[in-house]
C-alpha positions as CSV (number, residue, x, y, z in Angstrom):
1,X,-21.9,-14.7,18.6
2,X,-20.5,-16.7,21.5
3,X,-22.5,-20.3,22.1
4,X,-24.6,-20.5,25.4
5,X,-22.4,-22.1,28.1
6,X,-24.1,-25.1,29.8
7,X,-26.5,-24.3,33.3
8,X,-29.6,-22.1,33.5
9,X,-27.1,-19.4,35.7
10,X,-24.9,-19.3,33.1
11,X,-27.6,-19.0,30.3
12,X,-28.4,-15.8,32.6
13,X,-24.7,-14.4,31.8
14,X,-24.7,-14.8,28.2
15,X,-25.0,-11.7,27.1
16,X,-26.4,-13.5,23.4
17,X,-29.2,-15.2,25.1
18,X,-32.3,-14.6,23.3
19,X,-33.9,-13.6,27.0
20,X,-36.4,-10.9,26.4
21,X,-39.4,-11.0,24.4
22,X,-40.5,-8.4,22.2
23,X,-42.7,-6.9,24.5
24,X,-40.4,-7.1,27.6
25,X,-37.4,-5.9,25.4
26,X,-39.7,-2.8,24.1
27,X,-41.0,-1.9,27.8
28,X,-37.2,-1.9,29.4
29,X,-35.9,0.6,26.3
30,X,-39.2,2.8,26.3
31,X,-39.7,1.9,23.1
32,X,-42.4,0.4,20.9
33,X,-42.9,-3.4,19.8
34,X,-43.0,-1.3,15.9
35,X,-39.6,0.4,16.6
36,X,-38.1,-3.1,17.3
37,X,-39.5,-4.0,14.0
38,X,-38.6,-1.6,12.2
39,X,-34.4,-2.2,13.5
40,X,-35.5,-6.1,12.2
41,X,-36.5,-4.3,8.5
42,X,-33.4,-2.5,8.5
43,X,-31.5,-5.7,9.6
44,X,-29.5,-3.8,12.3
45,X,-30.5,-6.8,14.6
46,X,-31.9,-9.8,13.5
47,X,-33.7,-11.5,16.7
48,X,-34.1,-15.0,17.5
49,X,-37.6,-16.8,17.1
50,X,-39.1,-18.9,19.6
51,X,-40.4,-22.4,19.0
52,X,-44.0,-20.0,18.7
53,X,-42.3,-17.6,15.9
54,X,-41.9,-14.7,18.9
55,X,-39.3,-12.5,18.6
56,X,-36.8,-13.0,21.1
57,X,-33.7,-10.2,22.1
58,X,-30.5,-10.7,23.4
59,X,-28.8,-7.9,25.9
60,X,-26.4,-7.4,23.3
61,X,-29.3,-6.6,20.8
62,X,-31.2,-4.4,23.4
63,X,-27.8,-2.6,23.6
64,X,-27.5,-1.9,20.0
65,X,-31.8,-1.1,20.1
66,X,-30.9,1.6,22.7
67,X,-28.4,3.2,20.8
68,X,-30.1,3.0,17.5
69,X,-32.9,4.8,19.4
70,X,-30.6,7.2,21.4
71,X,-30.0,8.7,17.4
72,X,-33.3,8.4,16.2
73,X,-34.3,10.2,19.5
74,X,-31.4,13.0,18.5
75,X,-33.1,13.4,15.2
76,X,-31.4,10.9,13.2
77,X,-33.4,9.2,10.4
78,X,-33.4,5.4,11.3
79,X,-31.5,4.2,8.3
80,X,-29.0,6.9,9.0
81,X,-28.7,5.7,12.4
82,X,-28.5,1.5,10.9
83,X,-25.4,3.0,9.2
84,X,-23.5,4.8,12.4
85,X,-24.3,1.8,14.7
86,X,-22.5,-0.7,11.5
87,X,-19.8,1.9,11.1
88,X,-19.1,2.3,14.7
89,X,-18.8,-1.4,15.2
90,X,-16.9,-2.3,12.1
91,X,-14.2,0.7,13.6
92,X,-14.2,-0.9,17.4
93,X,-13.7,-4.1,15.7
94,X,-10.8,-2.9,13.3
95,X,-9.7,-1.2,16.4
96,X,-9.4,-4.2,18.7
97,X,-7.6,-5.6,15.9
98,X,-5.3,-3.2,15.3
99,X,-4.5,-3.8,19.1
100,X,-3.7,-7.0,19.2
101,X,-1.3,-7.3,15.9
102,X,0.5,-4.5,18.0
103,X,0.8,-6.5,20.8
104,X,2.1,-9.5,19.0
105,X,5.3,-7.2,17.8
């Protein structure tokens, strides 16, 4: 995770800036609040808490949220789904990787 860069505008372009609220974060996927749960239980995303104890997402977890419900909404079973989100990032990661030790000969 990348630290939040000083100034409310650049808050706004963080893309780990705990921004949303359950509620808002559930209403812009089409999603329920339970369904965000549920990807906490599974600990595909672990959310921030506010000062309150709310639950508060980051774009980058709403983007992960989306795609985790983009399987389940194929028919995937949601801890199958957990698992090809990890694996998918663990081989981008690996991937960039790979990239870079080839670009440094």
């Amino acid at each position: 995770m990348s630290s939040t860069p000083a100034g409310p505008s650049a808050t706004f372009d963080d893309d780990d800036y705990p921004a949303f609220t359950m509620g808002r974060a559930a209403e812009m996927l089409g999603t329920t609040p339970g369904f965000l749960r549920s990807l906490d239980e599974a600990k595909l995303i672990t959310p921030q808490r506010s000062e309150g104890g709310h639950r508060r997402y980051s774009r980058y977890q709403l983007r992960i949220a989306a795609r985790a419900r983009e399987l389940v909404d194929q028919g995937t079973a949601l801890e199958a789904a957990c698992r090809i989100i990890i694996l998918e990032d663990q081989l981008a990661e690996a991937l960039r990787i790979n990239e870079q030790m080839r670009e440094q000969g």
